[in-house]
LOTI-935374 format. One record per residue: residue in one letter; residue number from 1; x, y, z of N, C-alpha, C in turn. Coordinates in nm, 2 decimals. Example, Ala and Ser with C-alpha at 12.3 -4.5 7.8 and 13.67 -1.06 7.14 Angstrom:
BEGIN
> resn,resi,n_X,n_Y,n_Z,ca_X,ca_Y,ca_Z,c_X,c_Y,c_Z
> a,1,1.32,-0.57,0.78,1.23,-0.45,0.78,1.32,-0.33,0.78
> s,2,1.28,-0.22,0.71,1.37,-0.11,0.71,1.29,0.00,0.79
REM end
This chain:
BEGIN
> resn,resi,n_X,n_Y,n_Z,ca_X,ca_Y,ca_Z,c_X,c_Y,c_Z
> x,1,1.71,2.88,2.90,1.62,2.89,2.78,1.48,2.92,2.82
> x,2,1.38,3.01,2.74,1.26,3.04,2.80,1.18,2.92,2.77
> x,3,1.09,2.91,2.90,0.99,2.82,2.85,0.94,2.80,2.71
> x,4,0.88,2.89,2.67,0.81,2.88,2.52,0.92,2.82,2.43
> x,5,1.04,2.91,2.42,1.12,2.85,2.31,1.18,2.71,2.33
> x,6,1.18,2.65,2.41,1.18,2.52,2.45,1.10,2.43,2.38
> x,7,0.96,2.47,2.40,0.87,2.39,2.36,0.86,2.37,2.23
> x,8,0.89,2.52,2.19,0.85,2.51,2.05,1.02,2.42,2.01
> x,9,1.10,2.42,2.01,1.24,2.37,2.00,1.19,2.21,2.00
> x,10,1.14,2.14,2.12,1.08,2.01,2.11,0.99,1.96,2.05
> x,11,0.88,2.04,1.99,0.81,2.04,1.92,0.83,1.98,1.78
> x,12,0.94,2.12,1.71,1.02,2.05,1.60,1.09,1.95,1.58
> x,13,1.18,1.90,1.71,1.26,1.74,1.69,1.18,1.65,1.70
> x,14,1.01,1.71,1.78,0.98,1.53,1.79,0.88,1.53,1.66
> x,15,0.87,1.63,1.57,0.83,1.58,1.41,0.95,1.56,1.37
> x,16,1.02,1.66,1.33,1.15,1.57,1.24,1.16,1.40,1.30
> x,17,1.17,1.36,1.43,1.19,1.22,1.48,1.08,1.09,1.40
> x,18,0.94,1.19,1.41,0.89,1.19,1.39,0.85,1.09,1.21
> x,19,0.91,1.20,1.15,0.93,1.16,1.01,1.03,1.06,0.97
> x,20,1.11,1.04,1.08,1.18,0.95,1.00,1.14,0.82,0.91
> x,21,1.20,0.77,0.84,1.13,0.62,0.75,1.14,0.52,0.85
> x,22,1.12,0.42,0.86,1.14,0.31,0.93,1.11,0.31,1.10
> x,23,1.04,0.47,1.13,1.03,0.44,1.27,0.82,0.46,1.31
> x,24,0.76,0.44,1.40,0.69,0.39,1.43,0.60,0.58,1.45
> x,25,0.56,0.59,1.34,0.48,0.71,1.30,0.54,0.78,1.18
> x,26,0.66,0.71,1.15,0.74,0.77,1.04,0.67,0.76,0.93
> x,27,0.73,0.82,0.79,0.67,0.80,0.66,0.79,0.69,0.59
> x,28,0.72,0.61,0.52,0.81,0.53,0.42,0.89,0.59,0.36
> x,29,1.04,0.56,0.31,1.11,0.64,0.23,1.06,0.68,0.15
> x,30,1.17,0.74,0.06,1.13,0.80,-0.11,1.19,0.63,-0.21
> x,31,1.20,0.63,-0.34,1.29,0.54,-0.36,1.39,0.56,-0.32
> x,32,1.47,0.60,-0.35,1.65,0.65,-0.34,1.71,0.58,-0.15
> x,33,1.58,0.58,-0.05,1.66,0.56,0.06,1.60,0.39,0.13
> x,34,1.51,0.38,0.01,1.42,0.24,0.03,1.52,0.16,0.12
> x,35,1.66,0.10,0.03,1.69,-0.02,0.02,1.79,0.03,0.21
> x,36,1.88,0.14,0.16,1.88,0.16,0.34,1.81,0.17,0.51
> x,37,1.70,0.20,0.46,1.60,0.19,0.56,1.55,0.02,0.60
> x,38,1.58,-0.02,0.50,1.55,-0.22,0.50,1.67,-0.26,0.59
> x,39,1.74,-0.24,0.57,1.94,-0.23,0.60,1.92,-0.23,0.78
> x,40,1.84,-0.18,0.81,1.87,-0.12,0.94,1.73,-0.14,1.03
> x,41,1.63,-0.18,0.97,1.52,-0.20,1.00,1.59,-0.33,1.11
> x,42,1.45,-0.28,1.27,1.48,-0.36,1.42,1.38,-0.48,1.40
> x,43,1.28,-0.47,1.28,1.19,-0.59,1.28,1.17,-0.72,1.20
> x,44,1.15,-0.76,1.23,1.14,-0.92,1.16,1.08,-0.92,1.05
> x,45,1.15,-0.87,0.92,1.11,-0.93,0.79,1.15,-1.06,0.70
> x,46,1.08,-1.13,0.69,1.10,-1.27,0.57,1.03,-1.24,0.45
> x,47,1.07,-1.36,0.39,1.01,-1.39,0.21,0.95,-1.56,0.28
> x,48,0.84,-1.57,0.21,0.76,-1.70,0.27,0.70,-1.69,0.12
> x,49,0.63,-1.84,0.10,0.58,-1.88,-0.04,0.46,-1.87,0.00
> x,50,0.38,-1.79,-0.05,0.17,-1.84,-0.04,0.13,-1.96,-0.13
> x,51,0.10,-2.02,-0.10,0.02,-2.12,-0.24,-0.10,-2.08,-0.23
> x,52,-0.12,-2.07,-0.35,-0.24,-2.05,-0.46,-0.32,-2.17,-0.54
> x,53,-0.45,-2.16,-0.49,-0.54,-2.28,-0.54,-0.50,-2.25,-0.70
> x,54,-0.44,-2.42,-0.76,-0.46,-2.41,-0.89,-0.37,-2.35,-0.91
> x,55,-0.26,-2.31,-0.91,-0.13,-2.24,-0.95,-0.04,-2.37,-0.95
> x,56,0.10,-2.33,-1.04,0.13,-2.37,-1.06,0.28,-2.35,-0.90
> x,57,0.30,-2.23,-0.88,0.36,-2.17,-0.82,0.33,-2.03,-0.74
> x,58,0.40,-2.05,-0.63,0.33,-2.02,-0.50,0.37,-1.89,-0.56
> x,59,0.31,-1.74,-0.43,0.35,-1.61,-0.45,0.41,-1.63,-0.33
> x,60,0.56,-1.57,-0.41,0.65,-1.55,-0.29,0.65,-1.38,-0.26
> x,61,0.67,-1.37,-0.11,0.54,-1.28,-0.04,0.67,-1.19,0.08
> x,62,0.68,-1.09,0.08,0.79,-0.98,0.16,0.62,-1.01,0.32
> x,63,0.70,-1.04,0.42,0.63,-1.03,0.56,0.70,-0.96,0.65
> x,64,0.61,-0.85,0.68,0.72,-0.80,0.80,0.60,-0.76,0.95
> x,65,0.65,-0.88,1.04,0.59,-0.83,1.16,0.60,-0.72,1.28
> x,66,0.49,-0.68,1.27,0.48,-0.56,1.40,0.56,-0.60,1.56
> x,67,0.61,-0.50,1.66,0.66,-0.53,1.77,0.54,-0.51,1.84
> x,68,0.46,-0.57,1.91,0.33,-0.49,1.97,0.33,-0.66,2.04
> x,69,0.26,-0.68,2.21,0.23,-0.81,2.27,0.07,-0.86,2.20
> x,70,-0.02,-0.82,2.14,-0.09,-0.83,2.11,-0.17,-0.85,1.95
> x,71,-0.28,-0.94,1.92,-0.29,-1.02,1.75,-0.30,-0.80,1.70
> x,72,-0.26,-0.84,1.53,-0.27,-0.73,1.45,-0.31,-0.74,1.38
> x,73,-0.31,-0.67,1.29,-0.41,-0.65,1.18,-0.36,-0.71,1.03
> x,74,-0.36,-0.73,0.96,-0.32,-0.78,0.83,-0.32,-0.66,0.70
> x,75,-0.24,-0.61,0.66,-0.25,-0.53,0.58,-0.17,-0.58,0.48
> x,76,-0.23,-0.60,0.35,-0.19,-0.66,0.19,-0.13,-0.55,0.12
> x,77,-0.01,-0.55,0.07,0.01,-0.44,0.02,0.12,-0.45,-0.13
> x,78,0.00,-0.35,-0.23,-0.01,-0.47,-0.38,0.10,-0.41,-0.43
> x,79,0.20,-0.44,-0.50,0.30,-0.32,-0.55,0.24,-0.25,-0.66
> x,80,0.36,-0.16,-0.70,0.31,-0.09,-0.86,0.30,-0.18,-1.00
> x,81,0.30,-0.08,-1.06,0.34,-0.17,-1.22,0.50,-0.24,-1.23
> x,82,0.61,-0.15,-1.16,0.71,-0.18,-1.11,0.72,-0.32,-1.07
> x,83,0.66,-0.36,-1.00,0.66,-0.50,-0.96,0.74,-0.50,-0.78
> x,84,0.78,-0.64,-0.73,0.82,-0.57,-0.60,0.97,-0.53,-0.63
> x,85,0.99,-0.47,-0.57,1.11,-0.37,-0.54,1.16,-0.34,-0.38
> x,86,1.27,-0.32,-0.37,1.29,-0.28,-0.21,1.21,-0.18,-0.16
> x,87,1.14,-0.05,-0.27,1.07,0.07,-0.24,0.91,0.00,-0.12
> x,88,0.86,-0.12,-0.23,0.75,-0.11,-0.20,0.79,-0.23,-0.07
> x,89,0.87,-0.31,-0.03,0.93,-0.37,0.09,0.97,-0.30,0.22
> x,90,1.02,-0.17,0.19,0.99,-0.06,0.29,0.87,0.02,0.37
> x,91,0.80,0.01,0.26,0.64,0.07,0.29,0.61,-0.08,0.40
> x,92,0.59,-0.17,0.33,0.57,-0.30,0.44,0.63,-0.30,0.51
> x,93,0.77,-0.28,0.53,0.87,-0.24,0.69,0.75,-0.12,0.77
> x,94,0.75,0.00,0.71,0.66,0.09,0.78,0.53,0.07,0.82
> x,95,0.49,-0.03,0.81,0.33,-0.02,0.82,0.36,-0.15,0.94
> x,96,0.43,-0.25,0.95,0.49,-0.30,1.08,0.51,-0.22,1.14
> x,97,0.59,-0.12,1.14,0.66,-0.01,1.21,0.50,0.03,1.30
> x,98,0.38,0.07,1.20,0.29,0.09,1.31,0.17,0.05,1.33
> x,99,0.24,-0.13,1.33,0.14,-0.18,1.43,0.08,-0.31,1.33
> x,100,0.13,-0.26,1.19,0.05,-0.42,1.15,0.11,-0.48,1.10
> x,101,0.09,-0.66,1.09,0.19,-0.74,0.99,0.13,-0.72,0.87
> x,102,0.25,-0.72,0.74,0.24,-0.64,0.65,0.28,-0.72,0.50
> x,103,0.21,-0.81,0.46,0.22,-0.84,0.32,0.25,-0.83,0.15
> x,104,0.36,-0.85,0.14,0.36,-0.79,0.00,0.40,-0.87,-0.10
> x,105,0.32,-0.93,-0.17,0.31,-1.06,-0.24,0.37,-0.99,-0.38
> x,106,0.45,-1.06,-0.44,0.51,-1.04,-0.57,0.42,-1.11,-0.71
> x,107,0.35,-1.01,-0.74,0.25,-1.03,-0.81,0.26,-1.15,-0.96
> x,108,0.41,-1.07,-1.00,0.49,-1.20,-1.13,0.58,-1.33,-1.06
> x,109,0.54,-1.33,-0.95,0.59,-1.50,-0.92,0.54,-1.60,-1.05
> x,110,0.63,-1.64,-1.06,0.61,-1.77,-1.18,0.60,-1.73,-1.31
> x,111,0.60,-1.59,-1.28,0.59,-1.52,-1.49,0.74,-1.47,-1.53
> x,112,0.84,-1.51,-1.45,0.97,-1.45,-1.45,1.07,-1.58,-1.56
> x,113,1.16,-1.55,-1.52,1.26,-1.66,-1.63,1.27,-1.78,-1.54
> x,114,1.24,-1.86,-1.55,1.26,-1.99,-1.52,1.17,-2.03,-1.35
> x,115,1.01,-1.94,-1.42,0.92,-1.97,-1.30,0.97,-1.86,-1.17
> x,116,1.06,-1.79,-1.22,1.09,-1.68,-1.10,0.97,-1.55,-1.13
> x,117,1.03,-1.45,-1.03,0.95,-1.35,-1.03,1.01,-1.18,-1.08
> x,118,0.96,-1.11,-0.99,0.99,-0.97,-1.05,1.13,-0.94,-1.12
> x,119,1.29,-1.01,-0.97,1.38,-1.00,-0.98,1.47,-1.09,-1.10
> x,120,1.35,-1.14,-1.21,1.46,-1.19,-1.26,1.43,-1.15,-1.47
> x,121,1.34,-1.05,-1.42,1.33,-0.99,-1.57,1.45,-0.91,-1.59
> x,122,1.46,-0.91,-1.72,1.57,-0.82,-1.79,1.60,-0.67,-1.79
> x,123,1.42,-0.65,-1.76,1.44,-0.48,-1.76,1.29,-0.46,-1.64
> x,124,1.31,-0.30,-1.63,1.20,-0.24,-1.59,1.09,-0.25,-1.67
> x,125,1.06,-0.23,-1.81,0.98,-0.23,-1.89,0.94,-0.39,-1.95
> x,126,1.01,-0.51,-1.91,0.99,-0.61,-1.93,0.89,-0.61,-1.77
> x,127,0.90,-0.60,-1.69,0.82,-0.60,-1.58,0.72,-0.55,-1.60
> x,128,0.67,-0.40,-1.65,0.55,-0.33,-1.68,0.44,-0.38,-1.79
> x,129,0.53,-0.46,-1.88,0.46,-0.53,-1.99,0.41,-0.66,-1.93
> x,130,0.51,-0.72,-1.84,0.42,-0.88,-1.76,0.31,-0.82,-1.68
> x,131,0.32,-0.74,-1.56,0.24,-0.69,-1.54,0.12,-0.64,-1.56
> x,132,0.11,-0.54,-1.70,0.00,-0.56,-1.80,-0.07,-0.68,-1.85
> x,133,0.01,-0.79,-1.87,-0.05,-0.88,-1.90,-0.12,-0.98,-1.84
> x,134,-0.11,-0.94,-1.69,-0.18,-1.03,-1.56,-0.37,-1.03,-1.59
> x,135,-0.41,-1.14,-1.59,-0.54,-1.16,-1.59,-0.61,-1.11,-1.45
> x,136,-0.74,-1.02,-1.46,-0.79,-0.94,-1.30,-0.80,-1.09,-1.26
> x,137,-0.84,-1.20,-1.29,-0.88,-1.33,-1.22,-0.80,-1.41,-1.19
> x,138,-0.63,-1.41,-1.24,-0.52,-1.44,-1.12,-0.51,-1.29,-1.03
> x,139,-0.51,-1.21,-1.06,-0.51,-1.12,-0.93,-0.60,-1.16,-0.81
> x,140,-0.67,-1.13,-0.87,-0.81,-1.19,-0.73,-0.75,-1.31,-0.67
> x,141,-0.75,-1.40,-0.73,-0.74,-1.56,-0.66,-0.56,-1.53,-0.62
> x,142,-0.49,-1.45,-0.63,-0.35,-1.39,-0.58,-0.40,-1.35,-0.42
> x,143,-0.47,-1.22,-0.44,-0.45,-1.17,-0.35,-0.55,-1.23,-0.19
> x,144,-0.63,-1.34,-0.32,-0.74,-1.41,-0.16,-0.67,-1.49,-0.11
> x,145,-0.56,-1.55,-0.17,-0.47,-1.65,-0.12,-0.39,-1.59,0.01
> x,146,-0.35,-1.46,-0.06,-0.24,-1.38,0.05,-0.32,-1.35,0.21
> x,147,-0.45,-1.32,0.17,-0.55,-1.29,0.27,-0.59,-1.42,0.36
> x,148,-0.57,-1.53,0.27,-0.62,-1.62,0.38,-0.54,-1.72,0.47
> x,149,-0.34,-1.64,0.41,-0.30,-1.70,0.50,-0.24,-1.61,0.57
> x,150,-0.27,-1.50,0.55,-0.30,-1.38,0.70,-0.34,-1.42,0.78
> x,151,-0.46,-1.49,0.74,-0.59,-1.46,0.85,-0.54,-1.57,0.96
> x,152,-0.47,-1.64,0.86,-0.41,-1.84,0.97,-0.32,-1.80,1.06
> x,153,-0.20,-1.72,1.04,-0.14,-1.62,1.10,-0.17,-1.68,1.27
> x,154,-0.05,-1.69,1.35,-0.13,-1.75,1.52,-0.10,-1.56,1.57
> x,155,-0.06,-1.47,1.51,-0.02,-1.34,1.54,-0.16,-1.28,1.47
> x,156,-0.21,-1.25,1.39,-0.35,-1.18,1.32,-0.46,-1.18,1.39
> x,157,-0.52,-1.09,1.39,-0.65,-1.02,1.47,-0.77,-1.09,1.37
> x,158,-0.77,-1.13,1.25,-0.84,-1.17,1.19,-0.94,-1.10,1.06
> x,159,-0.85,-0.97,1.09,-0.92,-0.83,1.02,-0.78,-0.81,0.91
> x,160,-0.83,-0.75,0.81,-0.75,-0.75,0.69,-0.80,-0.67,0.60
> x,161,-0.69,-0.57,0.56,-0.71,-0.45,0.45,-0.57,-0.48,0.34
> x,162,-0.61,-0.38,0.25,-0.55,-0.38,0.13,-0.49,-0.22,0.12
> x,163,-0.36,-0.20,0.04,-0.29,-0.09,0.00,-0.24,-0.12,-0.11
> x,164,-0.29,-0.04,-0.18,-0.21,-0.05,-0.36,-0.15,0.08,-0.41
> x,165,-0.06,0.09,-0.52,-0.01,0.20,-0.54,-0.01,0.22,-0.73
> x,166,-0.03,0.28,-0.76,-0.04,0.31,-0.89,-0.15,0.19,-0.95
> x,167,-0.05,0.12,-1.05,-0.11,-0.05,-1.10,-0.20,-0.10,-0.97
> x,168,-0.14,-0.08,-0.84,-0.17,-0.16,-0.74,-0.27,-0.10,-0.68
> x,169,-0.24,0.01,-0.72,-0.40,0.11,-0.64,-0.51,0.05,-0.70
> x,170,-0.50,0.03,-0.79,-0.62,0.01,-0.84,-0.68,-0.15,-0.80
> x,171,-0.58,-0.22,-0.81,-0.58,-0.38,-0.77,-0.65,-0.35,-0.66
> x,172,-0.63,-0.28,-0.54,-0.63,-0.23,-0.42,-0.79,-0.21,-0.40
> x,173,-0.87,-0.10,-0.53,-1.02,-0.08,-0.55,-1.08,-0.16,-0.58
> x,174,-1.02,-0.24,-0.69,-1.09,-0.37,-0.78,-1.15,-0.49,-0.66
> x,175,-1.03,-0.54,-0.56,-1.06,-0.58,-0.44,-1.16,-0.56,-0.35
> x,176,-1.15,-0.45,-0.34,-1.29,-0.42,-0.26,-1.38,-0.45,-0.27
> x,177,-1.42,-0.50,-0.44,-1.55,-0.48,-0.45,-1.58,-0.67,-0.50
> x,178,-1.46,-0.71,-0.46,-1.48,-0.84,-0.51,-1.46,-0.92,-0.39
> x,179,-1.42,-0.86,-0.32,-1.40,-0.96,-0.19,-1.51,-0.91,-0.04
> x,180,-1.59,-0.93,-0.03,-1.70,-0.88,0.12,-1.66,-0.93,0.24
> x,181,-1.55,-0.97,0.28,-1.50,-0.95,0.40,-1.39,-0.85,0.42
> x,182,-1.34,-0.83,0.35,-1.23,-0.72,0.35,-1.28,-0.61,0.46
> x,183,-1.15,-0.56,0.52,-1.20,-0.45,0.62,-1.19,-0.29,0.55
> x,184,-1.11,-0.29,0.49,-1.08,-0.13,0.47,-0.95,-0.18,0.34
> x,185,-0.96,-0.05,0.25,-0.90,-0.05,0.12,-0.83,0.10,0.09
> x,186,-0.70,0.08,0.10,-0.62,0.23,0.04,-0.59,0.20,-0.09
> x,187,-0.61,0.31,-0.18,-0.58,0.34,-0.29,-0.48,0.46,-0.32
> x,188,-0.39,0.44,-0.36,-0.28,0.52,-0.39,-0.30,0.58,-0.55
> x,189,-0.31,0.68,-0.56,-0.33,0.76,-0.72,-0.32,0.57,-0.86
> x,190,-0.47,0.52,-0.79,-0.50,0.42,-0.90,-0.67,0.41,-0.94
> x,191,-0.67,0.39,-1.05,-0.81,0.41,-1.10,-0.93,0.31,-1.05
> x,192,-1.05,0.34,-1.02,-1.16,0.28,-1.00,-1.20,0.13,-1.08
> x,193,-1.24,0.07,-1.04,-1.27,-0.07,-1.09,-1.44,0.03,-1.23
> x,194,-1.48,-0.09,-1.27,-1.56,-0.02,-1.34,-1.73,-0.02,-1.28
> x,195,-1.78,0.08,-1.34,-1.89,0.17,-1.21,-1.97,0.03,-1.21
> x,196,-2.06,-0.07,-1.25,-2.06,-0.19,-1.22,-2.03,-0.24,-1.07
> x,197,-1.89,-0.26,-1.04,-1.86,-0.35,-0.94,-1.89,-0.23,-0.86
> x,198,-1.88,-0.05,-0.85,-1.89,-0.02,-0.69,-2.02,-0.08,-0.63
> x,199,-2.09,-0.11,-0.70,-2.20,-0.17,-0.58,-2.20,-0.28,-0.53
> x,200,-2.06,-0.36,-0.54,-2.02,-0.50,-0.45,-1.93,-0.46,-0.36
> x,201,-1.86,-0.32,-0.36,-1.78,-0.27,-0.29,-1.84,-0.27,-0.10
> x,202,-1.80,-0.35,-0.05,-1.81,-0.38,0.08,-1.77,-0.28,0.25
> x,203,-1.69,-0.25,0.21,-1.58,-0.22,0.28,-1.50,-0.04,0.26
> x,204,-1.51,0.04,0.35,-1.42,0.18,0.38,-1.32,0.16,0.24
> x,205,-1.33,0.27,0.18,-1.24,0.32,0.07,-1.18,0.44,0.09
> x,206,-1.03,0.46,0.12,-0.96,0.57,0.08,-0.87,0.63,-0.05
> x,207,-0.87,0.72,-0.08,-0.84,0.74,-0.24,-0.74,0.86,-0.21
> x,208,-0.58,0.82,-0.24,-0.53,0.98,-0.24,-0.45,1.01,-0.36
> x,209,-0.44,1.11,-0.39,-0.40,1.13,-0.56,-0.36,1.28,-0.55
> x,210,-0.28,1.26,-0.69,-0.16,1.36,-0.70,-0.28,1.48,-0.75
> x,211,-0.25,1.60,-0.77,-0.35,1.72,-0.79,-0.30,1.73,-0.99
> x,212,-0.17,1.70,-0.99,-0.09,1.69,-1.12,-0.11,1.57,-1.21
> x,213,-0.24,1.49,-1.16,-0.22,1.34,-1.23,-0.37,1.31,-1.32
> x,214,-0.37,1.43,-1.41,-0.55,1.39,-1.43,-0.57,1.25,-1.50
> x,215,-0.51,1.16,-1.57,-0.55,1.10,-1.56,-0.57,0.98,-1.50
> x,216,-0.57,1.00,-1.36,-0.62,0.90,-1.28,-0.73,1.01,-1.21
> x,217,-0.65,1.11,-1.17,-0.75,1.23,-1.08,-0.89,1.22,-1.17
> x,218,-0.95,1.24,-1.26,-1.01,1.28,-1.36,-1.09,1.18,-1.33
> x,219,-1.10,1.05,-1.26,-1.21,0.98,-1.26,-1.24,0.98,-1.10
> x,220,-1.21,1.13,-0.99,-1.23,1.10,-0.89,-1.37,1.16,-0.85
> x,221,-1.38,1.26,-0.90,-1.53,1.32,-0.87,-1.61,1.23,-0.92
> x,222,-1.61,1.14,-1.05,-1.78,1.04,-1.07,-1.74,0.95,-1.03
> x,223,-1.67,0.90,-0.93,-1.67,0.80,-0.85,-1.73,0.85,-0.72
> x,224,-1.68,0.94,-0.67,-1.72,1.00,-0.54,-1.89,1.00,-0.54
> x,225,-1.95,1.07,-0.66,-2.02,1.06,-0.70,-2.17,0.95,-0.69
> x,226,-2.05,0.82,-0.74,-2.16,0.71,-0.77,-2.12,0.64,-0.60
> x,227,-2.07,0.66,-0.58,-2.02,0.58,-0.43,-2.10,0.63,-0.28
> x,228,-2.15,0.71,-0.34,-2.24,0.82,-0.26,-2.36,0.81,-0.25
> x,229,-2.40,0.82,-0.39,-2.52,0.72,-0.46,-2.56,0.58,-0.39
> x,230,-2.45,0.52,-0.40,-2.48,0.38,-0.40,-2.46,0.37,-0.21
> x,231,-2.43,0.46,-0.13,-2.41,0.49,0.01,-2.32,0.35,0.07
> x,232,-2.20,0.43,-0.08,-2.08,0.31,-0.01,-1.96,0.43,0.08
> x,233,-1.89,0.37,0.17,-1.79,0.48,0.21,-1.65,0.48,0.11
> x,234,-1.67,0.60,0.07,-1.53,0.65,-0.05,-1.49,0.79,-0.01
> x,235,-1.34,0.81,0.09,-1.30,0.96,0.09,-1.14,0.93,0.06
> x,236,-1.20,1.05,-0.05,-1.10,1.11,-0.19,-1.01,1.22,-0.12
> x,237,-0.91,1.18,-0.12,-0.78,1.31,-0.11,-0.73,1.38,-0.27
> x,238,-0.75,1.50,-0.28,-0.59,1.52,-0.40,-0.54,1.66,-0.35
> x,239,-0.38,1.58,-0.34,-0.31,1.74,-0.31,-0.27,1.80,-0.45
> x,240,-0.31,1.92,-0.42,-0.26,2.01,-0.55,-0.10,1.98,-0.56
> x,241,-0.07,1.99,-0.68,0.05,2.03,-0.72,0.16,1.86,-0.72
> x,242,0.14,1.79,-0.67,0.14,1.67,-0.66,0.14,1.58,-0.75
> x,243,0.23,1.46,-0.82,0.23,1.38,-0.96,0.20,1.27,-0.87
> x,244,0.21,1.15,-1.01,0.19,1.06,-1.01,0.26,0.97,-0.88
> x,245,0.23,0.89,-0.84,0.34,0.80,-0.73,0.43,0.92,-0.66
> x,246,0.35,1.02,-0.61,0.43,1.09,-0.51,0.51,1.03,-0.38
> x,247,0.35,0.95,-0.36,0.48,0.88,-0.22,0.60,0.80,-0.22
> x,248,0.64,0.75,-0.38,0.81,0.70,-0.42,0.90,0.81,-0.46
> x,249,0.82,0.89,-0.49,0.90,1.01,-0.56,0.88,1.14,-0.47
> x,250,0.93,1.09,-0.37,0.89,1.29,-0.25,0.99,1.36,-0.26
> x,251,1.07,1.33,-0.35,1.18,1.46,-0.41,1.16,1.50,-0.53
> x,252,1.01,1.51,-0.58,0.96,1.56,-0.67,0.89,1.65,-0.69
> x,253,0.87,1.70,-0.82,0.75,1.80,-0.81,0.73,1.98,-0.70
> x,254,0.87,1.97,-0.70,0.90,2.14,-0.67,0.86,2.08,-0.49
> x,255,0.87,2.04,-0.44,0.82,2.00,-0.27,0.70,1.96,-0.24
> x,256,0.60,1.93,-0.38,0.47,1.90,-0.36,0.42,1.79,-0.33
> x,257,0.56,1.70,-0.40,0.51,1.53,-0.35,0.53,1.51,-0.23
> x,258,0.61,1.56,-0.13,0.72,1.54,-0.04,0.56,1.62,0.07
> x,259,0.52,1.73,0.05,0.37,1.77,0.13,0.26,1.69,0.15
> x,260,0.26,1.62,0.02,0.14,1.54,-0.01,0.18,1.40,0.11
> x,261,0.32,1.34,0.07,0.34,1.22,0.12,0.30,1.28,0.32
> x,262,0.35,1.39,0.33,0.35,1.39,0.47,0.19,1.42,0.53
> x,263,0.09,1.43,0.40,-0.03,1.47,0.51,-0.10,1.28,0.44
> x,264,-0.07,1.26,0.36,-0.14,1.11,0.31,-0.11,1.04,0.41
> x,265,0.03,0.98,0.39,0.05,0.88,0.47,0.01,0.86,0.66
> x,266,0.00,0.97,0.72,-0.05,0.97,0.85,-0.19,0.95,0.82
> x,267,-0.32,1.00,0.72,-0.41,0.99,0.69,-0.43,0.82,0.67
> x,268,-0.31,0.76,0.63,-0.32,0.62,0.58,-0.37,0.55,0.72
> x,269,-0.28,0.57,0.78,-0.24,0.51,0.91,-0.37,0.48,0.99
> x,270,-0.40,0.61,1.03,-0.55,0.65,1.08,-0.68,0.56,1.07
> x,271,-0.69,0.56,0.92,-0.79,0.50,0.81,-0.79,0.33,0.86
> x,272,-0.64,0.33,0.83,-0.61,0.14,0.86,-0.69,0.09,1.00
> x,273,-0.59,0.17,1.11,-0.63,0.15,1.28,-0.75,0.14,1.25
> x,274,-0.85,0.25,1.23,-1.05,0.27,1.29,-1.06,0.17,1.19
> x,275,-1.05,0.11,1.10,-1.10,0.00,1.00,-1.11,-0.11,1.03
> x,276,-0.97,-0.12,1.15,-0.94,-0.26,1.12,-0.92,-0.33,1.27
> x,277,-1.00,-0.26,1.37,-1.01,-0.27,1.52,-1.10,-0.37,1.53
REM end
């Protein structure tokens, strides 16, 4: 076989290898392969309770630790309006996968039937309605809780970021600007906190959004705007052609979600590492 075509031959298996979900540069599944890629996953995930100052009941919390000899980094990762699900459990398999322990706190702990959480509502749309009905000020005091028992962690570096996705994207911005230790904050196609808080915004903001989603996209230029202004760091992605929650749905949108997920999520990755060294 000629040199060249060799290379180029290796080239292509070690992206496809590359891509796969669950491996260590991979991309998180789509939905549809979430709950398999958990199935087979080589790393150490649990469900552990956080308590919460003043709650009645703890957030019970998806933890999946990194394989690496050395402390990591803490990355919070908020689900959608969805609530948790195996999809967004995966993403936290993946983000162990490279390199950090990975939290995903179940936001309706204690709002469910009998003090449970996401998994014990009746429907999807019973989920989206509790969820809507969550106060930003149990969020916050949710997600400081999750953060501070990262930080206790005898495995954590002592640095800690946030990843939100839709609902959670935004939880994800809101955060940033309420909490000033935070290291770095990903936003997944979710809307800006209100222009107000960006000037308590602390901490690296990344923003990536569907090209097909204006109304989230639609508030990304006067944020970029005021964030710029205010000489906070905010860089905005949007792939054309791209919807809402591309990165659960990458068998959508004619192959545009499926492009988007593959130049975002290595972008994610990137962002986290120089953030959170």
């Amino acid at each position: 076989m000629k040199p060249i075509l060799f290379a180029a031959l290796l080239s292509i298996a070690s992206s496809a290898f590359a891509s796969d979900p669950g491996t260590p540069g991979g991309l998180p599944p789509g939905e549809k392969g979430a709950k398999a890629v958990l199935e087979k996953s080589p790393r150490h995930g649990e469900w552990v309770e956080v308590a919460v100052p003043g709650a009645k009941t703890p957030l019970r919390s998806y933890i999946v630790y990194p394989e690496r000899k050395d402390k990591a980094p803490v990355v919070i990762v908020i689900h959608e309006i969805f609530g948790e699900s195996d999809w967004i459990r995966s993403v936290t398999d993946q983000l162990a996968a490279d390199g950090f322990i990975a939290i995903a706190p179940d936001m309706l702990s204690g709002h469910g039937k009998d003090g449970g959480g996401t998994d014990t509502f009746a429907s999807r749309d019973d989920v989206v309605k509790a969820i809507r009905d969550l106060k930003p000020e149990e969020v916050t005091a949710d997600v400081n809780a999750v953060r501070a028992y990262g930080a206790k962690l005898p495995a954590s570096s002592g640095k800690t970021a946030t990843i939100g996705f839709c609902w959670g994207g935004g939880q994800s911005f809101a955060y940033a600007a309420s909490q000033p230790d935070l290291s770095a904050a990903v936003v997944y196609y979710g809307t800006p906190p209100a222009p107000e808080a960006l000037a308590k915004v602390a901490c690296p903001v990344l923003g990536l959004y569907g090209g097909n989603d204006a109304r989230v996209t639609s508030t990304v230029e006067p944020t970029a705007a005021a964030m710029k202004k205010l000489g906070k760091p905010y860089t905005p992605h949007v792939y054309d052609g791209a919807g809402h929650g591309f990165l659960r749905a990458q068998d959508g949108a004619n192959g545009a979600n499926q492009k988007a997920a593959d130049q975002a999520w290595p972008t994610t990755i990137e962002f986290l590492r120089v953030n959170t060294k």
